[in-house]
C-alpha positions in Angstrom: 0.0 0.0 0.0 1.8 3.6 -1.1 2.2 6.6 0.6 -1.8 8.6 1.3 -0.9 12.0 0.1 -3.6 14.8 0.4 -3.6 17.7 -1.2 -5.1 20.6 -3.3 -4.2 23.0 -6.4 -6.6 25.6 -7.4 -6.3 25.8 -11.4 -9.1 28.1 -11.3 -7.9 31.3 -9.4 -11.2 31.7 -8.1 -11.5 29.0 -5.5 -11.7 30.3 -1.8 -12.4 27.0 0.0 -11.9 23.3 -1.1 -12.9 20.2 0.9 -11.4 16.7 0.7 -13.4 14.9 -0.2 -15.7 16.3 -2.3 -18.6 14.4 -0.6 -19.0 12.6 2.8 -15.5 12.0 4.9 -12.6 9.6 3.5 -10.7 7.4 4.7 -7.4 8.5 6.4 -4.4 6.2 7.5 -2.3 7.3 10.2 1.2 8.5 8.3 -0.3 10.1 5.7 1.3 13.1 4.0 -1.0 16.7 4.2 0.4 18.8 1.7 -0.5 22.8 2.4 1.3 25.4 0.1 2.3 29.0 0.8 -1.0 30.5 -0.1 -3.2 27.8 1.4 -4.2 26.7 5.2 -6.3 23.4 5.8 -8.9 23.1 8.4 -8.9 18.9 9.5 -12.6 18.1 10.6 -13.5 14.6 12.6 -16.9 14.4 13.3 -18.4 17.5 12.4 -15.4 19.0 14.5 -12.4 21.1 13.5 -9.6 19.1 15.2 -6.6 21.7 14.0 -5.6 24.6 11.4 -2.1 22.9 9.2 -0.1 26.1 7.7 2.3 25.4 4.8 4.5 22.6 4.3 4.4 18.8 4.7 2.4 17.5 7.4 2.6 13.7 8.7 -0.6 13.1 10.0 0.4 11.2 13.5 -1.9 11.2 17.1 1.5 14.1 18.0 0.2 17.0 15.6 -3.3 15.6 16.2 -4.0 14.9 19.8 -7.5 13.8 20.0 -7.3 11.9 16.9 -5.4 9.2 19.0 -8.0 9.0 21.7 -11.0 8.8 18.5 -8.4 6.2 16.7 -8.3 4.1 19.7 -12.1 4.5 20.7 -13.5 3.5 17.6 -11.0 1.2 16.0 -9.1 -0.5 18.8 -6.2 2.1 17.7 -5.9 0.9 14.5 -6.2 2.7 10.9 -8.3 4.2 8.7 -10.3 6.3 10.5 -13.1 9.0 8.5 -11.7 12.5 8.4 -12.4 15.6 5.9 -9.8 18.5 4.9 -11.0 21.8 4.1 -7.8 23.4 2.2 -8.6 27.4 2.2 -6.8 29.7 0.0 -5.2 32.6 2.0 -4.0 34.7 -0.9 -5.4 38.1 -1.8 -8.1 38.4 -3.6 -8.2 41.0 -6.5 -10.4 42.6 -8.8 -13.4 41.8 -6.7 -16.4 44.0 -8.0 -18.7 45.4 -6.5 -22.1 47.1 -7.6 -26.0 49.2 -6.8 -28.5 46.4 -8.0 -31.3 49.0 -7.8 -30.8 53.2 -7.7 -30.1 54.5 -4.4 -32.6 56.8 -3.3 -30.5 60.3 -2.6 -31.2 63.5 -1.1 -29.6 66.6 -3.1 -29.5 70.2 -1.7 -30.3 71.1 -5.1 -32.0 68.3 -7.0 -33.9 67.2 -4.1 -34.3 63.5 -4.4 -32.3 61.9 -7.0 -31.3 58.0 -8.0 -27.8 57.1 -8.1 -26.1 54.1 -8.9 -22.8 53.1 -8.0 -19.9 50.9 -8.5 -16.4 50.0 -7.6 -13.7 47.2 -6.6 -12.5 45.6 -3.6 -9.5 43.3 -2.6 -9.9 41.0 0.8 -8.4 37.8 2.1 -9.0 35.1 4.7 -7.9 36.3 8.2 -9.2 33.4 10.3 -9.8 30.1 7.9 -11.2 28.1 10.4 -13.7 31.1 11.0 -14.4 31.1 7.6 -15.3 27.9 6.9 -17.8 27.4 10.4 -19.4 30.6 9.4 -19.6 31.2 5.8 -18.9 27.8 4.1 -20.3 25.2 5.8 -20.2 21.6 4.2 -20.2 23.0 0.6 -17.6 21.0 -1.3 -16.5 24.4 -3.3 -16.6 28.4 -2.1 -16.0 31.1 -5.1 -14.9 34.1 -5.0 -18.3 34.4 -7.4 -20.4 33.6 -4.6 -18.7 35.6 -2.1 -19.0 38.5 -3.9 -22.6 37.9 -4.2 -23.3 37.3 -0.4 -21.2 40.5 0.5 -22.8 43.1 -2.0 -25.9 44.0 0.2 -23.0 44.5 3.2 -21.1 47.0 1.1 -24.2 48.6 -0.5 -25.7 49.4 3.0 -22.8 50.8 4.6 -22.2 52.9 1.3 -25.6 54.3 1.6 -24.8 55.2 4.8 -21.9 57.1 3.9 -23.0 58.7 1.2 -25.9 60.1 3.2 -23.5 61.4 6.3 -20.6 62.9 3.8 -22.8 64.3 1.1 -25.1 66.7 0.4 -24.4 67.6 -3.1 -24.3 65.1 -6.2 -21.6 67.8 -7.9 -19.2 67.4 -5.3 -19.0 63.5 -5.2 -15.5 63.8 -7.7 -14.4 65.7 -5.0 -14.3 63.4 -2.0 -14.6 59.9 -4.2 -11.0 58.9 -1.8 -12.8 60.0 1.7 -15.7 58.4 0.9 -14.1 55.3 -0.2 -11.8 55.0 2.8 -14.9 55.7 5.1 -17.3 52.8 3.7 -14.0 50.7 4.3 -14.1 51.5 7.8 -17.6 50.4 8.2 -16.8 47.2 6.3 -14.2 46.0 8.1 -16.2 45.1 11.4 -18.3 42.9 9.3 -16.0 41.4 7.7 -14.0 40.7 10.8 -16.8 39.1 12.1 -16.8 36.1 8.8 -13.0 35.4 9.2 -12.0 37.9 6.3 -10.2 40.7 6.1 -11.0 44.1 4.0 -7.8 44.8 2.0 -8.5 47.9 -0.5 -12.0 49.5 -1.1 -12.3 51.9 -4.6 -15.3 53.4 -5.9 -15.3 53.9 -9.2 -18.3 56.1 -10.2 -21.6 57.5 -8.7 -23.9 58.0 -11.8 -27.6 60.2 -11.4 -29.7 58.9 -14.3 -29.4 59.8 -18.0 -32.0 62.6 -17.3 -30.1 64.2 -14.5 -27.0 63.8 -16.6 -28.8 66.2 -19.1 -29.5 68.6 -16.7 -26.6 68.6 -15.5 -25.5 69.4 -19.0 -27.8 72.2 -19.0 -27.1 73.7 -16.5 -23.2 74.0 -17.6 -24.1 75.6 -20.9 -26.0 78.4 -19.3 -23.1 79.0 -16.7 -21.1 78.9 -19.9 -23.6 81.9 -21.6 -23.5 84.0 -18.7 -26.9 85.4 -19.0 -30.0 83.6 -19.3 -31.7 85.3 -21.8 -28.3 84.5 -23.8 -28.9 81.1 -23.4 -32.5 81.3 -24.4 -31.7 82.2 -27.5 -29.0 79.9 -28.0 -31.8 77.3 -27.3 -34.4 78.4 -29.8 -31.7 79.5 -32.4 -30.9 75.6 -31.8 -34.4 74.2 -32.3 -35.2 75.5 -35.5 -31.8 75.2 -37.1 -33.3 71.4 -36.3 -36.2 72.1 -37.7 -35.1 71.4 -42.0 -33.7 68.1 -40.5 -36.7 66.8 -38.3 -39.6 68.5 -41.4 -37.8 66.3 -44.2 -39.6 66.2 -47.7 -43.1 67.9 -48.6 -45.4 65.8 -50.0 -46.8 66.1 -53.5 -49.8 64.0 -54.2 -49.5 65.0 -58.3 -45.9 65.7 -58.7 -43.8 63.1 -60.0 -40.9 62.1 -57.5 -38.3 62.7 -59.7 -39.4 65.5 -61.6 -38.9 69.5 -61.8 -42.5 69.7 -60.8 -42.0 67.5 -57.6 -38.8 69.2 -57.1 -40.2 72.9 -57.5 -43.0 71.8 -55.0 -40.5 70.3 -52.6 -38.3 73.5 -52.4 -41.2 75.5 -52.4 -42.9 73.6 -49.1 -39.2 73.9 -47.6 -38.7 77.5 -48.2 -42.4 78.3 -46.7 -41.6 76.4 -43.8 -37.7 77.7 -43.2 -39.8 81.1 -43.2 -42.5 80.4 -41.1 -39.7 78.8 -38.7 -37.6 82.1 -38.9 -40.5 84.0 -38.2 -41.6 82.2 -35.4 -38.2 81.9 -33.9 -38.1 85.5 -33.9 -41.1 86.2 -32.5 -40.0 84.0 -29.7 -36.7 85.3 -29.0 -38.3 88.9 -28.7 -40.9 87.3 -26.3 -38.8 85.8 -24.4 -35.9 88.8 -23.7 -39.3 91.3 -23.3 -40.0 88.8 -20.7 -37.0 88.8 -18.7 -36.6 92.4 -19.1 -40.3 93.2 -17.8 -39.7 91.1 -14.9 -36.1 92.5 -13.7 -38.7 95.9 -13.8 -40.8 94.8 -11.9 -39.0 93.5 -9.3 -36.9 96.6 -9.5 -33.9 94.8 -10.7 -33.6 96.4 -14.7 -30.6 96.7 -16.2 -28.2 98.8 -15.1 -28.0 102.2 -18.2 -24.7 101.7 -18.8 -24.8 98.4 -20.4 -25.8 97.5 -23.4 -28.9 95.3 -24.1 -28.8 93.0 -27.3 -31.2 93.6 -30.1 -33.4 90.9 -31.0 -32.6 89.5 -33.7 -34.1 89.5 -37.1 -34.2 86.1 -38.0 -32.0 82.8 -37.9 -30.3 81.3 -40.2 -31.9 77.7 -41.9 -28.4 75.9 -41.7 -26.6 76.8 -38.3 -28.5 78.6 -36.4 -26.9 82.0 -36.4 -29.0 85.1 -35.8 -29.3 87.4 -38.5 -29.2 91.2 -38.8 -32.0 92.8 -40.1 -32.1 93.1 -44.4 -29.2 90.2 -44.1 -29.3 88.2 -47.4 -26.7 86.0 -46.2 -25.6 84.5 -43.1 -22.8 86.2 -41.7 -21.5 82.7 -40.2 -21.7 80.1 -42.8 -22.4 82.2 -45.7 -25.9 80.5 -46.4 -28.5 82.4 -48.5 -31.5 83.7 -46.3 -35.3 83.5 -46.8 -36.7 86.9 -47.8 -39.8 87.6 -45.6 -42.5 90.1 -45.4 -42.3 93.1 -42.8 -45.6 93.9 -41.0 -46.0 97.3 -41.1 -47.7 97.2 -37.5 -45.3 95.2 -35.5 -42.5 95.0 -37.5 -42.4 91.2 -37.1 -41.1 89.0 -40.0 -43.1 86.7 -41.6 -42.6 84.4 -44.4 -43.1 85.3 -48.4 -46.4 83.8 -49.0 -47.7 85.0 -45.9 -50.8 87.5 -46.1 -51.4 87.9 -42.3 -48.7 89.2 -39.7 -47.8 85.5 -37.8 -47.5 88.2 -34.7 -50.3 90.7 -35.0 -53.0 89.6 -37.5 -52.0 92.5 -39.9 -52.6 92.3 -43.4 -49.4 92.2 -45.6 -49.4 93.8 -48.5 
C-alpha cells in the first residue's frame, strides 16, 4: 500500500475554499502526507469537528500533531487505521479585482435636486484572516466556495454601509468627484467590522463612479451651458436658435400627391414647401426670441432689478439662419456665419415682425401684408 498524500491546487484562481473529499468523509491512515502550500491553510474536521488549522508545508498526519485523533483512533478502532476525516484546504492569498455594484438606484437627497437615484460601482481586494472562522461561518459543508459567490453574499453588506456614507458625507451630487478617496476610505471603515466578524479581512475599497440617471446627466449638461452663456436670456436664445436650425432636418420632404418624385414639378414643390416652412420657422423663432428677452426684461422691472443704463442690451434679432442657427441682422441676405442664403420675408407694417413670403397675415399681430 503507497504513501496517502492529500492535497489541493486551485487551477481556477477563483476558488476560496476546497474540501477533501468532495462528498462525505474519507478514509485517512495514520502516516499520511498533508500537503499545504504557501498560499493555502487546511482546516482537518473529525466528526463534524475542527480538530486543528495545518499552515504550509508537509504535514505527517500522527496522534502528535493531532491529539484527539489518538484518543478517536483508539475508541473507535481499537487504535488501529483508517479512520473518517475531511480537509477543508482554504486559500489565504489576496483576492483582487473583486467588484462590487448598486443592483437597484439608491434613493438620494440633493440640496439642489432634491431626491435623485444614483447608482454606483467599484472594486475591492480581501483575504482570509481566520480560515477556520471562515469555513464554520460562511462555508459550511459545501464542497467548493468562489470568490463568485462571495461577492454575491457580500454586496448588500457593502451597498448598506455605502448608503450610509453617502448620506452622512454628502449633500451635493456635484461634489462626489471631489471626496470619491474620503468616501471610499470611510465605507471601508464600516466594512471592516463585518467582515472581521466572517474570518476575512477588508484589503483595498475603490469606488469607481456614482452616476444620477441619464436625465439628471442632461441637466446637468444644462445647467453648464447656461453658466457657460453668462446670462440667461443668452442662453435662451441659444436654445431656440438651436431648435429651429433642427427644424429642416426633423420636417424632411413635402409631400406632392400630383408631382412626379423625380421631376422638376416635384422638385419645385419640394423646395417650395421647404422654403415656406424655413420662413415660417424664422419667423416664429423670432417672434419668440423677442418674447422671451421682453419677458426677462419686464420682470427685472418689476422686481426693480432692470438693467443697469450703462450696459448694453442685445437687439433681437431679425431672424435665424436655416443651416446653423446664427441670428441674422435685419435686411441680411446671407448668413454672416456660414455664408448660407437667407429667406426673404415680409415686414408687418404694425409690429414690424417677419413673416414668411407667402404670408398674407402678420404670424404676430394679425396685420394684413401687403
Amino acid at each position: 500500500m503507497g504513501l496517502q498524500v492529500i492535497e489541493w491546487r486551485d487551477e481556477t484562481g477563483m476558488e476560496m475554499v476546497h474540501r477533501w473529499p468532495a462528498a462525505g468523509s474519507g478514509e485517512v491512515r495514520l502516516g499520511a502526507q498533508l500537503v499545504v502550500r504557501e498560499s493555502q491553510a487546511a482546516v482537518f474536521f473529525r466528526d463534524g469537528k475542527a480538530l486543528d488549522v495545518f499552515g504550509p508545508g508537509r504535514h505527517t498526519l500522527t496522534t502528535l500533531n493531532l491529539p484527539i485523533l489518538g484518543t478517536l483512533v483508539n475508541l473507535v478502532f481499537g487504535g488501529q487505521t483508517p479512520f473518517q476525516a475531511e480537509v477543508y484546504f482554504v486559500n489565504m492569498r489576496t483576492f483582487t479585482d473583486m467588484k462590487w455594484g448598486t443592483t437597484e438606484p439608491v434613493v438620494f437627497r440633493d440640496k439642489n435636486l432634491a431626491m435623485v437615484r444614483l447608482r454606483a460601482h467599484g472594486l475591492y481586494t480581501m483575504r482570509i484572516k481566520d480560515p477556520q472562522l471562515f469555513v464554520n461561518n460562511v462555508v459550511g459543508t459545501q464542497h467548493l466556495y468562489t470568490t463568485e459567490q462571495v461577492q454575491d453574499w457580500l454586496r448588500d453588506f457593502i451597498v448598506a454601509r455605502f448608503n450610509d456614507t453617502l448620506g452622512d458625507m454628502v449633500d451635493d451630487i456635484l461634489e462626489l468627484p471631489e471626496i470619491y478617496a474620503e468616501l471610499s476610505a470611510a465605507v471601508k471603515g464600516r466594512l471592516q467590522e463585518d467582515y472581521n466578524r466572517y474570518g476575512m479581512e477588508l484589503n483595498d475599497f475603490v469606488i469607481e463612479a456614482i452616476v444620477p440617471p441619464e436625465e439628471v446627466l442632461r441637466m446637468i449638461d444644462e445647467r453648464a451651458a447656461m453658466e457657460a452663456t453668462g446670462e440667461a436670456p443668452r442662453f435662451l436664445l441659444y436654445r431656440t436658435a438651436k431648435a429651429i436650425g433642427d427644424m429642416p432636418q426633423a420636417g424632411g420632404e413635402a409631400p406632392g400627391a400630383d408631382a412626379a418624385p423625380g421631376g422638376a414639378a416635384g422638385t419645385a414643390g419640394t423646395a417650395a414647401a421647404a422654403g415656406a416652412g424655413v420662413g415660417a420657422g424664422l419667423a416664429m423663432g423670432a417672434a419668440m426670441a423677442k418674447s422671451v428677452v421682453d419677458a426677462l426684461t419686464a420682470g427685472k422691472e418689476r422686481s426693480g432689478g432692470a438693467p443697469p443704463a450703462d450696459v448694453a442690451q442685445p437687439a433681437p434679432p431679425a431672424g435665424f439662419c436655416a443651416n446653423c442657427g446664427h441670428a441674422l441682422p435685419a435686411g441680411a441676405k446671407f448668413c454672416p456665419e456660414c455664408g448660407t442664403k437667407t429667406v426673404q420675408g415680409k415686414t408687418c407694417p404694425k409690429c414690424s415682425a417677419e413673416g414668411p413670403a407667402d404670408a398674407n397675415f402678420c404670424p404676430q399681430c394679425g396685420e394684413k401684408l401687403e
